[in-house]
BABANU-445190 format. One record per residue (C-alpha): z, y, x; residue number from 0; residue in three letters. Coordinates in steps of 0.25 Angstrom, whole numbers. Each point is the difference from the previous one (the first is absolute). Layout:
! residues N
<pz=Z; py=Y; px=X; k=NUM; r=ala> $
...
//
This chain:
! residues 138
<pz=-176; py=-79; px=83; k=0; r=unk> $
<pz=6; py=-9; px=-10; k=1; r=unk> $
<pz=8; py=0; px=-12; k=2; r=unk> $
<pz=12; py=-4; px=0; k=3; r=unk> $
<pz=6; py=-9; px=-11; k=4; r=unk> $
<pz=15; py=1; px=-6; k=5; r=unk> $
<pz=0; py=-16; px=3; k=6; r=unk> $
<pz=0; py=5; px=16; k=7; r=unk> $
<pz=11; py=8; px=1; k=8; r=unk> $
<pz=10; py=-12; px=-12; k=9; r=unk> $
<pz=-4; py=-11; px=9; k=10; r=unk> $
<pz=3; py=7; px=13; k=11; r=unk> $
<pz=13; py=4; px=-3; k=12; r=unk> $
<pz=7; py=-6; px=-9; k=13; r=unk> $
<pz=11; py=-8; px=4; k=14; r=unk> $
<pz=-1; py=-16; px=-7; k=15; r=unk> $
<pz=12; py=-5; px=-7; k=16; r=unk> $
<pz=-3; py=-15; px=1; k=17; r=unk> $
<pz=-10; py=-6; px=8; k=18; r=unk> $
<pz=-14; py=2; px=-1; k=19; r=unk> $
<pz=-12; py=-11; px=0; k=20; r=unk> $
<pz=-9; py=2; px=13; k=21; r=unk> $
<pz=-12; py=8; px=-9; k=22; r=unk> $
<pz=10; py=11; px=-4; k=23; r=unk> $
<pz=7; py=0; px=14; k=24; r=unk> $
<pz=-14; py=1; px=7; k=25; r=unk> $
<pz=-4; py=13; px=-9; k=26; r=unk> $
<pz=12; py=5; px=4; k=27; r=unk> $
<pz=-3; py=0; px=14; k=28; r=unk> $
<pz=-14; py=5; px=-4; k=29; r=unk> $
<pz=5; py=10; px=-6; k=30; r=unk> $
<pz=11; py=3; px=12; k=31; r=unk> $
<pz=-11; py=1; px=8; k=32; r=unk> $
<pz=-10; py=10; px=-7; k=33; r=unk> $
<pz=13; py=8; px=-4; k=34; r=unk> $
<pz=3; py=2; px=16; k=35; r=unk> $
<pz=-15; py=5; px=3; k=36; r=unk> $
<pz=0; py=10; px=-11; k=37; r=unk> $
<pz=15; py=4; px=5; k=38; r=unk> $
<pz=-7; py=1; px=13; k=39; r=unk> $
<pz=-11; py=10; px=-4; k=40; r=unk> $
<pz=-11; py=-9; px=-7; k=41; r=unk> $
<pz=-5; py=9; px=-11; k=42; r=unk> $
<pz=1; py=-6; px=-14; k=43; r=unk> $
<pz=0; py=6; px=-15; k=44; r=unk> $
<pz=6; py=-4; px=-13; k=45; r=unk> $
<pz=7; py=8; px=-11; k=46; r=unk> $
<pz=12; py=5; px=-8; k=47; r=unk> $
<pz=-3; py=-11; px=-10; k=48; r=unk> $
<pz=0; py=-11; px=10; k=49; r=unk> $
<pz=13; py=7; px=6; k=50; r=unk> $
<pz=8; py=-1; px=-12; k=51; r=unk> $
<pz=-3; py=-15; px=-2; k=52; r=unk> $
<pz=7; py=-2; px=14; k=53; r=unk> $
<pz=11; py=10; px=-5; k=54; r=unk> $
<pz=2; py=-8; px=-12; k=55; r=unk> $
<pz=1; py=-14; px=7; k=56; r=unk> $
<pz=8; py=6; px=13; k=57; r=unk> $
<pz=11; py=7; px=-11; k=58; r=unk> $
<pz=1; py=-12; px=-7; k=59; r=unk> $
<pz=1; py=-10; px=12; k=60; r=unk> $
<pz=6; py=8; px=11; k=61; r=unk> $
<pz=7; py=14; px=-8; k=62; r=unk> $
<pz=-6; py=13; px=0; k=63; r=unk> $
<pz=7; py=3; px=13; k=64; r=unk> $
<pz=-9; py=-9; px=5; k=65; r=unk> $
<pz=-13; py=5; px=-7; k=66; r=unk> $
<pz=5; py=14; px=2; k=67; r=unk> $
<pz=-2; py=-3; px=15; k=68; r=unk> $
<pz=-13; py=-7; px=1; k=69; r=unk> $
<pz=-8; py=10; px=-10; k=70; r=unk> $
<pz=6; py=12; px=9; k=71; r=unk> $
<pz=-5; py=-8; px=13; k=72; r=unk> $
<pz=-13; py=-4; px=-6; k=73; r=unk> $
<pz=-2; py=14; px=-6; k=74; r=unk> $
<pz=1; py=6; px=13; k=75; r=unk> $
<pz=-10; py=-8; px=8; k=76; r=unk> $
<pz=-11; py=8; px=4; k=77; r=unk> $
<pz=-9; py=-13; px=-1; k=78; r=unk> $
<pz=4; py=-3; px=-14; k=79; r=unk> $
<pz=-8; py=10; px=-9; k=80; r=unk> $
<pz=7; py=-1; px=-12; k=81; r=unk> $
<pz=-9; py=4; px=-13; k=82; r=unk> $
<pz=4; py=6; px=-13; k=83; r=unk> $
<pz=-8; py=-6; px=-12; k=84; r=unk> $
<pz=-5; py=8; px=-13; k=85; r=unk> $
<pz=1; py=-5; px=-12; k=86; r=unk> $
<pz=-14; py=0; px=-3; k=87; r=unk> $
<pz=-1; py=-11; px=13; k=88; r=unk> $
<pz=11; py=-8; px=-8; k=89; r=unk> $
<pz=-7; py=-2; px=-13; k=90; r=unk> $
<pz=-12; py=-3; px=9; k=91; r=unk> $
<pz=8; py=-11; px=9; k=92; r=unk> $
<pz=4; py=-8; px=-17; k=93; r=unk> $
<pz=-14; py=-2; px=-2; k=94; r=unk> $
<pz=-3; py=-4; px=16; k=95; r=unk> $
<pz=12; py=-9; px=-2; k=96; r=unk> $
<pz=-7; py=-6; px=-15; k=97; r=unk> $
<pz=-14; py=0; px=9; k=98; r=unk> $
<pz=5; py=-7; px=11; k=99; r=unk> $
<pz=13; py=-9; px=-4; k=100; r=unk> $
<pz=7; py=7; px=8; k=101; r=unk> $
<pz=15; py=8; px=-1; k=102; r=unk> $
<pz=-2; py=15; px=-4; k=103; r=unk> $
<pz=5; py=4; px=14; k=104; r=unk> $
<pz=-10; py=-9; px=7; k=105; r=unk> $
<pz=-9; py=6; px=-8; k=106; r=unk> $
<pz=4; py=14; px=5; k=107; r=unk> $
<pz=1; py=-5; px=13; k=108; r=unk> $
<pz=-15; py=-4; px=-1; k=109; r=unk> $
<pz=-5; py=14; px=-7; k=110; r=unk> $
<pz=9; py=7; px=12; k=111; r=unk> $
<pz=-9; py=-7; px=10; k=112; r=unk> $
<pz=-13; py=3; px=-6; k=113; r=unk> $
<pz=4; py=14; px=0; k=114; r=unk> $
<pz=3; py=-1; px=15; k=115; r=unk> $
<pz=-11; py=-11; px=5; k=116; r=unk> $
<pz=12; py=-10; px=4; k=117; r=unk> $
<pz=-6; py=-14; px=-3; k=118; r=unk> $
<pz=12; py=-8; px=7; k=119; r=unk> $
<pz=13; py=0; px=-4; k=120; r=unk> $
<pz=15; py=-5; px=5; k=121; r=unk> $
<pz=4; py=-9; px=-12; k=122; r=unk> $
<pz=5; py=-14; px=-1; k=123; r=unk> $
<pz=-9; py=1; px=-16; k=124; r=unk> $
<pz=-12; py=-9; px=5; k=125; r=unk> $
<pz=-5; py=2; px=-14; k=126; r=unk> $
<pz=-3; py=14; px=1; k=127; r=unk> $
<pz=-12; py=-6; px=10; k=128; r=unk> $
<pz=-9; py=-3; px=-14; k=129; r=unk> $
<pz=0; py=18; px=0; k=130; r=unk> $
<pz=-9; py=-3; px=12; k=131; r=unk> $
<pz=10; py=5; px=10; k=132; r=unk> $
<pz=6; py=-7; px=13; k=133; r=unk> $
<pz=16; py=-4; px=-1; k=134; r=unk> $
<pz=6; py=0; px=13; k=135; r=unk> $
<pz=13; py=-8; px=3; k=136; r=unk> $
<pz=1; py=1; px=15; k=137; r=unk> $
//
């Protein structure tokens, strides 16, 4: 199993605007690609955290009719398994995030893996590689 970054989900659906240099356009089929084998059963993790962030872009970009929709459909994936985080974990995640130079969610997303032995995880962060995990783009 892996984890499953916020980033995955943004690239993979969102719709561009304008068009896009080849690095973002190729994440984005990345990100196609690894959205269609966990729609299709592959088993991956995340968290409500990390939802929210895709929330907050996909309300913003596309209107919450839009969001509404994606949640609901991601929520109701039997291979997406969906964490709640305490607040204990989120203070941990700030001094990961200080510790690592990291974002305070992919610090969360880090202490989220520990807990379930996960060393890979779907994300187009690489820096989250110098936490001595594996980042998958494919």
């Amino acid at each position: 199993m892996r984890f499953i970054d916020a980033n995955v989900f943004i690239y993979s659906v969102l719709k561009p605007k304008a068009p896009l240099p080849e690095a973002v356009v190729q994440k984005k089929t990345a990100a196609k690609e690894i959205f269609l084998r966990v729609d299709e059963g592959e088993p991956v993790i995340t968290t409500t955290v990390h939802l929210s962030e895709v929330a907050n872009v996909l309300e913003d970009a596309a209107g919450i009719g839009f969001a509404c929709d994606l949640l609901s459909a991601v929520m109701a994936k039997p291979s997406i398994d969906v964490r709640s985080v305490s607040a204990d974990e989120y203070r941990e995640s700030i001094q990961r995030a200080q510790k690592y130079s990291v974002s305070i969610n992919d610090a969360l997303a880090l202490i989220v893996m520990e807990q379930q032995g996960i060393n890979e995880i779907y994300t187009f962060d690489r820096h989250l590689e110098q936490a001595a995990v594996r980042c998958v783009q494919e």
